[in-house]
C-alpha positions in Angstrom: 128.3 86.3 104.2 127.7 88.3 101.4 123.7 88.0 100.3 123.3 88.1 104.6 124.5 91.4 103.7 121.8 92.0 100.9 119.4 90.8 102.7 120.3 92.2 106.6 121.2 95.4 105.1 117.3 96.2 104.2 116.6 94.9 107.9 118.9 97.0 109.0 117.3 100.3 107.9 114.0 99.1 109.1 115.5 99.0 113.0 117.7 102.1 112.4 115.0 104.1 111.1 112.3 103.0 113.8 110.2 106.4 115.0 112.5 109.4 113.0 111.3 111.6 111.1 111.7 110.6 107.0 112.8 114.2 105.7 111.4 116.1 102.6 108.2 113.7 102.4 106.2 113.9 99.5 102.6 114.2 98.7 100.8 110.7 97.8 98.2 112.4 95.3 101.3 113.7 93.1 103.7 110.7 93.3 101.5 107.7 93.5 98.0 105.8 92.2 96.1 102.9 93.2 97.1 99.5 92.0 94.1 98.0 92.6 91.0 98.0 94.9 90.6 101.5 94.7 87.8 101.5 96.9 89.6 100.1 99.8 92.3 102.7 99.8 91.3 105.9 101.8 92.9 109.3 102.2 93.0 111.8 104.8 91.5 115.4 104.1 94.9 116.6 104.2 96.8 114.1 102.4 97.7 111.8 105.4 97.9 108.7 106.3 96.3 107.0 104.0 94.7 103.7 105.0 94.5 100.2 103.2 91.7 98.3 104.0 91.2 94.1 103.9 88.3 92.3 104.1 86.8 88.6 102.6 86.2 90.5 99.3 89.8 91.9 98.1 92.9 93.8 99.5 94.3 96.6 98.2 97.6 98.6 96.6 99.1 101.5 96.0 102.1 102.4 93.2 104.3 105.1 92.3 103.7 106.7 89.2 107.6 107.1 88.3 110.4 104.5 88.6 113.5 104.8 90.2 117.3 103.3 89.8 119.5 104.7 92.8 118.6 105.8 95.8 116.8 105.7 99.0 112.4 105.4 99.4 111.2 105.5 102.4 107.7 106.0 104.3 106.2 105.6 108.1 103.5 102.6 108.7 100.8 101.8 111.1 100.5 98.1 111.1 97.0 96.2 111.9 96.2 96.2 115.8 94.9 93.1 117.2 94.6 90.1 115.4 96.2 90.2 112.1 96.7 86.2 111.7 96.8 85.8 108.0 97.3 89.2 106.8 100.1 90.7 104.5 101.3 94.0 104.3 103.8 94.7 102.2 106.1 97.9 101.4 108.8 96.7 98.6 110.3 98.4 94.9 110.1 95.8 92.1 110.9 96.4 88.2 108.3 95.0 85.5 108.3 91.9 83.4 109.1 88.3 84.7 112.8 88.8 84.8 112.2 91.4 87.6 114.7 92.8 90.3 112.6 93.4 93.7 113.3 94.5 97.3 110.2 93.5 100.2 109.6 94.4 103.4 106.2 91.7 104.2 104.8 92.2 107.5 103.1 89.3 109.2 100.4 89.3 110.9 99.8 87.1 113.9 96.9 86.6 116.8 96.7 88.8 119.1 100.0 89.0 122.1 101.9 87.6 119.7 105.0 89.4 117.4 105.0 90.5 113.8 107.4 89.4 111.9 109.1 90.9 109.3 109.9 89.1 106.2 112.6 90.7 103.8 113.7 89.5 100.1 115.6 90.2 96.7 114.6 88.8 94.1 117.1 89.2 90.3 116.3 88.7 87.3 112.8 87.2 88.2 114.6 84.8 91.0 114.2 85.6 94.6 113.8 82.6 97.4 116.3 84.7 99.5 113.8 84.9 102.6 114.8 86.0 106.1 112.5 86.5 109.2 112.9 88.6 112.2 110.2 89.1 115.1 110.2 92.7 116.2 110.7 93.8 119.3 108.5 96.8 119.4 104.7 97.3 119.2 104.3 98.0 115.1 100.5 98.9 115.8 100.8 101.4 118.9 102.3 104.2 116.2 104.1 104.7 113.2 107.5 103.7 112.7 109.8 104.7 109.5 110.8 101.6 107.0 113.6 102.4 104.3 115.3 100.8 101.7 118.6 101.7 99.5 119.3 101.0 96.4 122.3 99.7 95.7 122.5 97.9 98.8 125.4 98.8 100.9 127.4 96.1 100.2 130.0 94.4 98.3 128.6 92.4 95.2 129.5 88.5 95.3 131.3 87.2 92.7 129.3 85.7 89.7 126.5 86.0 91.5 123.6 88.3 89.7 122.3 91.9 91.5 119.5 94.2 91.7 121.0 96.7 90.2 120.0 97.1 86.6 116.7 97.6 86.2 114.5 100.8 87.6 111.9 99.5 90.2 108.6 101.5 91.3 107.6 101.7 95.0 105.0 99.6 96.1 102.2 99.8 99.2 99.6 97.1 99.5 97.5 94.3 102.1 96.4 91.2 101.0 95.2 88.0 102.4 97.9 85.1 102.7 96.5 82.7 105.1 98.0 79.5 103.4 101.0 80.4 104.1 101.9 84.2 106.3 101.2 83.3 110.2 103.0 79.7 111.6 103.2 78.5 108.2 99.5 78.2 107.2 98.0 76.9 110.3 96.3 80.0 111.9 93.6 81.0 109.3 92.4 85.1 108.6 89.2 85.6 111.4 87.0 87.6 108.7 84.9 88.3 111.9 87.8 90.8 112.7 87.5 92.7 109.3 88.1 95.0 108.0 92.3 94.9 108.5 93.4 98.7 108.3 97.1 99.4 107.7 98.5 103.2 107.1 101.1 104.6 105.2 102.5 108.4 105.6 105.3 110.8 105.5 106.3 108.9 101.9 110.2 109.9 101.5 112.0 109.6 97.8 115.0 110.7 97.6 116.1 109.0 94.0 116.9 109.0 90.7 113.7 109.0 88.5 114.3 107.6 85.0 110.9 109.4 84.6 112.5 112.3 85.0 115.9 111.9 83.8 115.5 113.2 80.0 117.4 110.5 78.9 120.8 112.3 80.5 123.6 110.6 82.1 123.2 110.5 85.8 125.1 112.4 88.3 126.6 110.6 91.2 125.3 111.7 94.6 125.4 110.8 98.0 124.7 107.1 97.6 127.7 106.5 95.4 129.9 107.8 98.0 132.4 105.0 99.1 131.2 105.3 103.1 128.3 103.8 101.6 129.8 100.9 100.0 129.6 99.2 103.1 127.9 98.9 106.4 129.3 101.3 109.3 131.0 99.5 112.7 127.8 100.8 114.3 125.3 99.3 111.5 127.8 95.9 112.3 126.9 96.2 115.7 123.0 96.6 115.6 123.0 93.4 112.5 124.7 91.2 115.3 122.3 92.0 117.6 119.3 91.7 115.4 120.7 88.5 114.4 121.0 87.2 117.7 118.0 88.4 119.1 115.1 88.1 116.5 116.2 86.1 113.5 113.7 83.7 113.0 114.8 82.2 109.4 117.7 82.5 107.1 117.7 81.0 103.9 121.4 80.8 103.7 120.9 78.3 106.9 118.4 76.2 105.0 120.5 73.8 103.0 117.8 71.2 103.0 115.6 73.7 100.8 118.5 74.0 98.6 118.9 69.9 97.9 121.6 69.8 100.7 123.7 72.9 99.3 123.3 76.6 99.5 122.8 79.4 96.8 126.4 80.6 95.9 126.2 83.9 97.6 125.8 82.6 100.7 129.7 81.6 100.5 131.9 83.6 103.5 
């Protein structure tokens, strides 16, 4: 199906990329700027990691300073050890304004001896309800491990049915409190006695066209808009079917009863 695609495509990087090294990273001080809660971001002498803080006052973000149209972003995350029941963090590209495209990776926390989840979603044009959930299958909080997204997605675009592919999106960091809704749908409740909740993020990766930087100049293809990447390799094929089978959780294309009985139009074979 094609938005399983879309949205399995993102997951897919996440697995593939698990524990490699991002190449070329670049330095947080020169690419990117707090978003807010300043004072609960915190960096390393040397640059890295840097480490987002939540407690029962605020949460905290990071953002790029430049926005970006093609390409691949990347970085490595420590996710919060122990119990993280309630918590958010959150590593997605989204364009300004209402109408906004967006690409998430959300990472939910749960009590402790039980699996994060990761949440993916697209939104277009300001509409996104496009949610899928897999457990994970590693330890997230014993070490780093690499998350990546692509723009365009690897994939083939449905008919009549709108894409994220129009507007330039910034890269986004952050960790936020959720508890009404994150870990089994609202029941289990953030334990502030647990606080603070520290996440890190390093070896940030951007290899992308900048509209920043572009001077207003036509772009030049490169690697992304080769026609290997217009769809997912036999191997990718393999490792979605078995993420699929092993660790999908929720699918909004097999959710009609959210949809009034039907499903969104690019959920079509």
């Amino acid at each position: 199906m094609a938005s399983r695609q879309i949205q399995l495509s993102v997951v897919m990087l996440v697995m593939a990329t698990r524990l490699s090294a991002l190449a070329a990273p670049v330095n947080f001080s020169r690419n990117f700027q707090a978003d807010w809660s300043p004072d609960h971001i915190s960096l390393s002498e040397n640059g890295e990691p840097l480490s987002l803080s939540l407690d029962n006052t605020s949460g905290c973000g990071f953002a790029s300073k430049d926005k970006y149209l093609f390409g691949q972003v990347g970085v490595q995350i420590k996710l919060i050890h122990g119990d993280s029941a309630g918590t958010v963090t959150a590593f997605y590209m989204a364009s300004e304004g209402g109408n906004h495209d967006e690409l998430d990776f959300e990472f939910l926390g749960n009590v402790t001896g039980e699996p994060y989840l990761v949440q993916t979603n697209v939104y277009v044009n300001g509409s996104g309800n496009r949610e899928q959930r897999h457990s994970l299958w590693f330890d997230p909080t014993a070490d780093f491990h690499s998350y990546s997204a692509l723009e365009p997605l690897p994939c083939k675009e449905p008919s009549g049915v709108p894409f994220p592919k129009n507007q330039p999106m910034g890269i986004y960091g952050s960790v936020w409190n959720a508890d009404d809704w994150a870990t089994q749908g609202g029941r289990v409740k953030t334990n502030w006695s647990h606080a603070p909740f520290v996440t890190a993020f390093r070896a940030f990766d951007i290899d992308a066209y900048s509209t920043a930087g572009s001077g207003g100049g036509e772009r030049r293809p490169s690697w992304w808009d080769s026609p290997e990447m217009s769809g997912l390799t036999p191997h990718q094929q393999r490792q979605l079917k078995w993420v699929r089978k092993r660790h999908l959780v929720y699918d909004y294309c097999e959710d009609a009863a959210r949809f009034g009985g039907a499903t969104p139009g690019e959920c079509s074979p």
